[in-house]
TORNU-540565 format. One record per residue (C-alpha): residue number from 0; x, y, z. Coordinates in nm, 2 decimals. Layout:
! TORNU-540565
+-----+--------+--------+--------+
| pos |     xx |     yy |     zz |
+-----+--------+--------+--------+
| NUM |      X |      Y |      Z |
...
+-----+--------+--------+--------+
//
This chain:
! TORNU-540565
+-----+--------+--------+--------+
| pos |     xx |     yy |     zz |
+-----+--------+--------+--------+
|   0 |  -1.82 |  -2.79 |   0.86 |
|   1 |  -1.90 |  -2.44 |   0.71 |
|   2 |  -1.75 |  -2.32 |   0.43 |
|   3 |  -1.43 |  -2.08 |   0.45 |
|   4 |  -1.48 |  -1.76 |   0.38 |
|   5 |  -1.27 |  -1.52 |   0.13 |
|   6 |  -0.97 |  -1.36 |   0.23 |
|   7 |  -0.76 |  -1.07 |   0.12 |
|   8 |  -0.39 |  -0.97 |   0.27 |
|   9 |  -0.26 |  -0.64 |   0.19 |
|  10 |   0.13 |  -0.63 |   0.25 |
|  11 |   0.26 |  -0.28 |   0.26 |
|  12 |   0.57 |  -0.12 |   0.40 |
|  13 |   0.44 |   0.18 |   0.64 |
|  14 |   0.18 |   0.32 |   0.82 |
|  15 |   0.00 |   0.53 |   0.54 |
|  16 |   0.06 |   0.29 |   0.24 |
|  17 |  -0.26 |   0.09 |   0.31 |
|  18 |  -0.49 |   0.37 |   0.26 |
|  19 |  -0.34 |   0.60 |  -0.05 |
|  20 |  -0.34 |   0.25 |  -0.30 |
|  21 |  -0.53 |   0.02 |  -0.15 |
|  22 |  -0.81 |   0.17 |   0.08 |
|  23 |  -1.02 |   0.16 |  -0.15 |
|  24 |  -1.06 |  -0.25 |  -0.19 |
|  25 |  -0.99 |  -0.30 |   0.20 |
|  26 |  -1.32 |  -0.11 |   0.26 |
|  27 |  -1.49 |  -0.27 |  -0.01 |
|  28 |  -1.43 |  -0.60 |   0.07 |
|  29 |  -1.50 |  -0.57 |   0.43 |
|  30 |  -1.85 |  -0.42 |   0.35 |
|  31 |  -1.91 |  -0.74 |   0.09 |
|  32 |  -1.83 |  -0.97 |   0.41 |
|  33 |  -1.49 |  -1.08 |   0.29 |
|  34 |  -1.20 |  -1.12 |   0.53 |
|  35 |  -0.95 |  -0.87 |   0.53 |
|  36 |  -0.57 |  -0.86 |   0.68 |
|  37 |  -0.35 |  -0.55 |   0.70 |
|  38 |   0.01 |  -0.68 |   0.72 |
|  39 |   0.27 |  -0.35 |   0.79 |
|  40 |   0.59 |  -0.45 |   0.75 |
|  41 |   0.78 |  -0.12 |   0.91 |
|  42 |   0.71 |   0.12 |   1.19 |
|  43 |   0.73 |   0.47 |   1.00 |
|  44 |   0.97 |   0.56 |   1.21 |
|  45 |   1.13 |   0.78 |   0.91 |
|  46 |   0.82 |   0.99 |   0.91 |
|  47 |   0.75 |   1.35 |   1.01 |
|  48 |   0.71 |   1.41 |   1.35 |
|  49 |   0.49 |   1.60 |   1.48 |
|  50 |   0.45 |   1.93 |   1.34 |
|  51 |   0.62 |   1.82 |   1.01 |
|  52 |   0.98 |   1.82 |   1.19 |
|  53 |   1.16 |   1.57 |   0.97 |
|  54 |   1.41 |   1.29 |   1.01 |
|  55 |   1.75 |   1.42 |   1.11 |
|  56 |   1.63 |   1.80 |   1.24 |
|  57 |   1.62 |   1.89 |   1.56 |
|  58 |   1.28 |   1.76 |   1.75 |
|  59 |   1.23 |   1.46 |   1.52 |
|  60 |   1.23 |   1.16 |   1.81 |
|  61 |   1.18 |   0.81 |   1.67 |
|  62 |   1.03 |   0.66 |   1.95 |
|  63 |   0.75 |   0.91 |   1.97 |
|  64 |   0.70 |   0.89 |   1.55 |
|  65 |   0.65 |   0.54 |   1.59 |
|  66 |   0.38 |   0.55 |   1.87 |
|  67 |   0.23 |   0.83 |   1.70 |
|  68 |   0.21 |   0.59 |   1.35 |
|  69 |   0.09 |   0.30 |   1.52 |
|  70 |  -0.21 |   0.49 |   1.64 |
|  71 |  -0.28 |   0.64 |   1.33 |
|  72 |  -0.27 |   0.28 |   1.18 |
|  73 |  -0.53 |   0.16 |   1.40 |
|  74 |  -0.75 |   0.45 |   1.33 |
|  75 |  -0.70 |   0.39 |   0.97 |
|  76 |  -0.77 |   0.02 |   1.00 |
|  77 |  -1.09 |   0.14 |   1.20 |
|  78 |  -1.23 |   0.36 |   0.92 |
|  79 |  -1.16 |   0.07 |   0.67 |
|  80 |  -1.30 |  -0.20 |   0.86 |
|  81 |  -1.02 |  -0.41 |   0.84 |
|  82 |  -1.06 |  -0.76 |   0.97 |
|  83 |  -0.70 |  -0.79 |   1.11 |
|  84 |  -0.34 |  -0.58 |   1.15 |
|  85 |  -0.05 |  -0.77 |   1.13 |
|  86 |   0.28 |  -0.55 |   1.23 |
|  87 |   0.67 |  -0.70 |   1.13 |
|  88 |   0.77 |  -0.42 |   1.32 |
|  89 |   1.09 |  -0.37 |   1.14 |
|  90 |   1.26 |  -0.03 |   1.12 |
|  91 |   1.15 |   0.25 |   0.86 |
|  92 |   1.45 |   0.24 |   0.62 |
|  93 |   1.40 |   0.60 |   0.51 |
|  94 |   1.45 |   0.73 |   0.13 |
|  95 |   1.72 |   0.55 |  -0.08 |
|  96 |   2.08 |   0.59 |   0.00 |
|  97 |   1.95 |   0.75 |   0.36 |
|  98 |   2.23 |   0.62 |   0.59 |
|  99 |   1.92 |   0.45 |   0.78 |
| 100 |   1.86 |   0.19 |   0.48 |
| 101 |   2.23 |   0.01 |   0.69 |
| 102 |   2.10 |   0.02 |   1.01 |
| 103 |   2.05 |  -0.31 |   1.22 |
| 104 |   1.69 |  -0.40 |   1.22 |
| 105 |   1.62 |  -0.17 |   0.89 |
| 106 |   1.37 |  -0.34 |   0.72 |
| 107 |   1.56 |  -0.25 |   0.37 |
| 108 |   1.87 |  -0.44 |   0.59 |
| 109 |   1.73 |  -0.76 |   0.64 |
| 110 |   1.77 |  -1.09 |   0.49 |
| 111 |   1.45 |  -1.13 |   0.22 |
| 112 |   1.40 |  -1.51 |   0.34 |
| 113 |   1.38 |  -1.45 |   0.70 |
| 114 |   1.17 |  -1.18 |   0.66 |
| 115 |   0.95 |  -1.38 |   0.41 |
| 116 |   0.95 |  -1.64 |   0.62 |
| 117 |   0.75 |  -1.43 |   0.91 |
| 118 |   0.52 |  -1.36 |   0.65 |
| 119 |   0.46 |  -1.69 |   0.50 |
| 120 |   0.38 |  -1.77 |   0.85 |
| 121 |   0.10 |  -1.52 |   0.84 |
| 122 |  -0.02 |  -1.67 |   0.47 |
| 123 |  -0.08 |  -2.02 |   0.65 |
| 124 |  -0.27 |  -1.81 |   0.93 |
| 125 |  -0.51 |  -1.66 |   0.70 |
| 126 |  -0.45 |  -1.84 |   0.40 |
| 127 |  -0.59 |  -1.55 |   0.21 |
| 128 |  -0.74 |  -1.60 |  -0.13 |
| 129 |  -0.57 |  -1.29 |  -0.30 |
| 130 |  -0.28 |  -1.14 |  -0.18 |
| 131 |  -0.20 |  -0.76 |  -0.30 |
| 132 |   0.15 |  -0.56 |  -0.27 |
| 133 |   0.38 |  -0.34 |  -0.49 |
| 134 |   0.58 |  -0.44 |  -0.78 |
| 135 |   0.94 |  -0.48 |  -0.82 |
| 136 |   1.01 |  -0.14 |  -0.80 |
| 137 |   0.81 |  -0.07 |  -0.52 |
| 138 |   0.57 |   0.16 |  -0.71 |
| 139 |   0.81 |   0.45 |  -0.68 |
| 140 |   1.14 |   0.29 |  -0.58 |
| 141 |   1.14 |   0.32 |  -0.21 |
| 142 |   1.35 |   0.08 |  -0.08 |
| 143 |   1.06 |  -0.05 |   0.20 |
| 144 |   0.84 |  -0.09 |  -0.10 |
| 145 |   1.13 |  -0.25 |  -0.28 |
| 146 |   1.18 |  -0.52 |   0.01 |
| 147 |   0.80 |  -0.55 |   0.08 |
| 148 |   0.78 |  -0.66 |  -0.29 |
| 149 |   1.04 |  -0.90 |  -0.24 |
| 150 |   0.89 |  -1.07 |   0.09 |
| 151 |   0.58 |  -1.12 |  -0.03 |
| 152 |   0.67 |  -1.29 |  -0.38 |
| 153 |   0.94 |  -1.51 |  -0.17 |
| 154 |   0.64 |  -1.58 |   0.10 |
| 155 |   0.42 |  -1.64 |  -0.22 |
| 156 |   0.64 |  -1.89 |  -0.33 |
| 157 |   0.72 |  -2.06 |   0.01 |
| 158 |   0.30 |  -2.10 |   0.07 |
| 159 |   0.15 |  -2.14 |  -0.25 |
| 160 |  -0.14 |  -2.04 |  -0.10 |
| 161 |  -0.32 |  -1.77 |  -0.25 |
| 162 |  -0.51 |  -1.81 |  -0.58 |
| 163 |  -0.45 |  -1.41 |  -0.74 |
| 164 |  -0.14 |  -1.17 |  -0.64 |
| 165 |  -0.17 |  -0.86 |  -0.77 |
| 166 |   0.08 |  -0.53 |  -0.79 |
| 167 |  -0.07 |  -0.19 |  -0.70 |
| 168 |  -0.04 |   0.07 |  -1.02 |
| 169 |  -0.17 |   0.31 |  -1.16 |
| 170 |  -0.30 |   0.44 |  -1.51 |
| 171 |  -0.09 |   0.72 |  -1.70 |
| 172 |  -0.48 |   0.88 |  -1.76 |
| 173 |  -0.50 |   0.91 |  -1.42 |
| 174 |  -0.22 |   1.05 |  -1.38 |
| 175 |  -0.28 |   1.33 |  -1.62 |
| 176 |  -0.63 |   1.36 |  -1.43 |
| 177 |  -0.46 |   1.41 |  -1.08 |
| 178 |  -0.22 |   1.64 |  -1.25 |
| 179 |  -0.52 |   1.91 |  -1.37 |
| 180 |  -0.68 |   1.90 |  -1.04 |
| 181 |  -0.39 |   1.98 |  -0.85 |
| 182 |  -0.28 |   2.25 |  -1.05 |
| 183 |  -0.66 |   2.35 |  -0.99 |
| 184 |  -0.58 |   2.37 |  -0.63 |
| 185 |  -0.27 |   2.59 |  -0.68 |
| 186 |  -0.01 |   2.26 |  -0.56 |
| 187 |   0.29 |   2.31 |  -0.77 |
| 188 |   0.24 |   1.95 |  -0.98 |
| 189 |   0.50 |   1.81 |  -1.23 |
| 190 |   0.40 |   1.54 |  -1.43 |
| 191 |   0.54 |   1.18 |  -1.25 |
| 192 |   0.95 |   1.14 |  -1.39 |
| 193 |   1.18 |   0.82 |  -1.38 |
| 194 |   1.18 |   0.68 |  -1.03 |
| 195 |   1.45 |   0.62 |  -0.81 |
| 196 |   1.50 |   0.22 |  -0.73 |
| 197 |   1.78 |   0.03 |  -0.60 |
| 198 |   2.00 |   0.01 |  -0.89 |
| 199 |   1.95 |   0.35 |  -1.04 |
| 200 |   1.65 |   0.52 |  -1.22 |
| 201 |   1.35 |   0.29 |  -1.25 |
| 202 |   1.07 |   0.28 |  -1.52 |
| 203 |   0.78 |   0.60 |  -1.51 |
| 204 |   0.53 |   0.56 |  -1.22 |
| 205 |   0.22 |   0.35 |  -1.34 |
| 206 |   0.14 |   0.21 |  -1.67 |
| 207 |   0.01 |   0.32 |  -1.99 |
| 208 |  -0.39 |   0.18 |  -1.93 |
| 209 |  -0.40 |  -0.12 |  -2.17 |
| 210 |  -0.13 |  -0.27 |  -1.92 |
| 211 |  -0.39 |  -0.24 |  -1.64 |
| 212 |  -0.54 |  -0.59 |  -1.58 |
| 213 |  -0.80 |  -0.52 |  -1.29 |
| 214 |  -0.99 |  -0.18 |  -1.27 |
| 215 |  -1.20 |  -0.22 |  -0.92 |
| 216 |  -1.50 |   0.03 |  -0.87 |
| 217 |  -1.44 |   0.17 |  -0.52 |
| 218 |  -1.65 |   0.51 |  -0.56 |
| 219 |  -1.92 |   0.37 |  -0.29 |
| 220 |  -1.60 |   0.37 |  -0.04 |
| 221 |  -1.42 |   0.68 |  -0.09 |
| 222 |  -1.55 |   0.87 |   0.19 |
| 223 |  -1.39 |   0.56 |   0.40 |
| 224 |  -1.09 |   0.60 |   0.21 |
| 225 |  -1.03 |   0.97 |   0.26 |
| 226 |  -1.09 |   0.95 |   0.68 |
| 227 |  -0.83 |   0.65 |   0.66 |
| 228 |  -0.59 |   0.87 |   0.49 |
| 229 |  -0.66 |   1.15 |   0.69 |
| 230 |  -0.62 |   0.97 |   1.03 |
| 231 |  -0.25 |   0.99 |   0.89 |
| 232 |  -0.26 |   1.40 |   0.88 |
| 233 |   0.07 |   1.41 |   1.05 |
| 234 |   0.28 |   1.29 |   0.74 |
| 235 |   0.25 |   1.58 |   0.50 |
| 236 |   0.28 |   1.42 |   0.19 |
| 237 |  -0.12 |   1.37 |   0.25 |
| 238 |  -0.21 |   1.67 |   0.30 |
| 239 |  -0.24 |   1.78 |  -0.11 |
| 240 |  -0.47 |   1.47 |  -0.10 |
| 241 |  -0.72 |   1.60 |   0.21 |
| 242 |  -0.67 |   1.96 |   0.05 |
| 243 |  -0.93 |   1.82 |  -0.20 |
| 244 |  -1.22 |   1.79 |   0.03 |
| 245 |  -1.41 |   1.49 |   0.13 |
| 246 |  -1.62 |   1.54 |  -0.20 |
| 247 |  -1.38 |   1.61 |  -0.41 |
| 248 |  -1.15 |   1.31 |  -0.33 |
| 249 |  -1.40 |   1.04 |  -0.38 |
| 250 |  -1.50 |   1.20 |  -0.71 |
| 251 |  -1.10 |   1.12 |  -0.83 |
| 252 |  -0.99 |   0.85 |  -0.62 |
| 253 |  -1.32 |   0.59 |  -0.68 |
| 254 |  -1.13 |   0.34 |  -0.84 |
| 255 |  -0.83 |   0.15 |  -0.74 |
| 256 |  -0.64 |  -0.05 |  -1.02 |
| 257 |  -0.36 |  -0.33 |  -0.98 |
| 258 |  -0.14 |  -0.55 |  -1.23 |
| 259 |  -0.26 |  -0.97 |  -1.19 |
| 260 |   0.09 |  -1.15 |  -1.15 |
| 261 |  -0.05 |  -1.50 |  -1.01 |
| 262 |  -0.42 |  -1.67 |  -1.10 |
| 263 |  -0.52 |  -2.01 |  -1.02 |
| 264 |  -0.87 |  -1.97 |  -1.15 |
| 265 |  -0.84 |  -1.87 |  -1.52 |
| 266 |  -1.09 |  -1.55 |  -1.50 |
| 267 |  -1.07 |  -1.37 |  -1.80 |
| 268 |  -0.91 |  -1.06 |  -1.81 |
| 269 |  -0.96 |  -0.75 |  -1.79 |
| 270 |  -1.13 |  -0.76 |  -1.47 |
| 271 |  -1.32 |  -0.59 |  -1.24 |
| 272 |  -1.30 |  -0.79 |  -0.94 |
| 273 |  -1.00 |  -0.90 |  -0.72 |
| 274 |  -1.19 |  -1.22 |  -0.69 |
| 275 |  -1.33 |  -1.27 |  -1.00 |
| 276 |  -1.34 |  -1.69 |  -1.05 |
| 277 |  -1.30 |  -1.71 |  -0.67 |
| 278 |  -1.70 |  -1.65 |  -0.62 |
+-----+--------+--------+--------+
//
């Protein structure tokens, strides 16, 4: 019987998420042969329509912002190579304290164990090696983010599958970097604040560098990365990020780094490699 190949599952909450935190590794991986699997766990709904119209003005239909997202996903998925999409399909719960985050079928609305239990379903599917999602607080304290966190440790749990989770973060330094190029481009940039989670104010976006456990070299796929963000174009919080340039983006965005929060294999750290000790 052959052996099984590697496998890394990206859980993430919309349409967008997989390509501004973790594009960077999906293509990377796919080009070194390794299986990859998208899982989305909303539909976006919540996000700009076409033309920017937002949620709640006149113009901004659901239905269409949905089948607009799903196609964008798929485009991203094709720039990024990525092996398999998975879609929950639950609703977009919008920001925190949006009277969406109530709504039957909200993602941010439904019980964590059946959710997780969907999921786990997918982790015996795939049985992926490394699994990577947000932290508690969702990165930024969106409450999708918040419950996609929550899923996957639950589905984690249920499985006890993979060999390395991981939570997507990112470096104060490269904060401050981001934060000089922008103002370089004339966006109005304030340096990243207290986030808003589900029980109040959360802790400062990212972590100070020596907190950083895996720093993965991605610089050979950021040209992949920026046409996977920029199949989602219609949501204009990317469009600071394509205002860059092609060039311009890979020079800042060639590494992607993460937090390790489950290892089977005892590879030292810090690391370089999602799969170091798996290979």
């Amino acid at each position: 019987m052959a052996e099984r190949g590697l496998t890394l599952m990206a859980v993430h909450a919309h349409p967008d998420d997989e390509a501004t935190s973790t594009g960077g590794v999906l293509a990377r991986y796919a080009a070194e042969g390794i299986t990859t699997v998208l899982v989305t766990c909303t539909d976006g709904g919540c996000g700009d329509g076409p033309g920017g119209v937002k949620p709640g003005d006149a113009g901004h239909d659901p239905a269409a912002v949905v089948a607009m997202r799903q196609a964008e996903l798929e485009a991203s998925c094709a720039a990024l190579k990525v092996s398999h999409l998975e879609t929950l399909g639950y609703a977009d719960s919008g920001m925190m304290g949006w009277s969406t985050n109530e709504l039957p079928g909200a993602f941010w609305n439904t019980p964590v164990a059946e959710a997780a239990q969907r999921l786990a379903e997918l982790i015996r599917r795939y049985r992926p090696d490394v699994v990577v999602t947000y932290d508690e607080n969702g990165f930024y304290g969106h409450p999708d983010h918040i419950q996609a966190h929550r899923i996957t440790m639950a589905a984690v749990e249920m499985t006890d599958i993979p060999a390395k989770v991981y939570w997507t973060t990112v470096p104060h330094t490269a904060f401050a970097e981001f934060g000089r190029v922008m103002k370089e481009l004339g966006v109005d940039w304030a340096e990243p604040a207290e986030t808003e989670g589900a029980d109040g104010p959360g802790p400062q976006l990212g972590l100070p560098d020596d907190e950083i456990t895996t720093w993965v070299d991605t610089s050979s796929y950021g040209a992949q990365k920026f046409d996977a963000l920029a199949a989602h174009a219609s949501q204009t919080e990317n469009i600071f990020f394509l205002r860059m340039g092609r060039d311009r983006f890979v020079e800042l965005m060639g590494r992607e780094t993460f937090v390790r929060v489950r290892d089977t294999t005892g590879a030292a750290l810090p690391e370089d490699d999602l799969f170091a000790g798996l290979r």
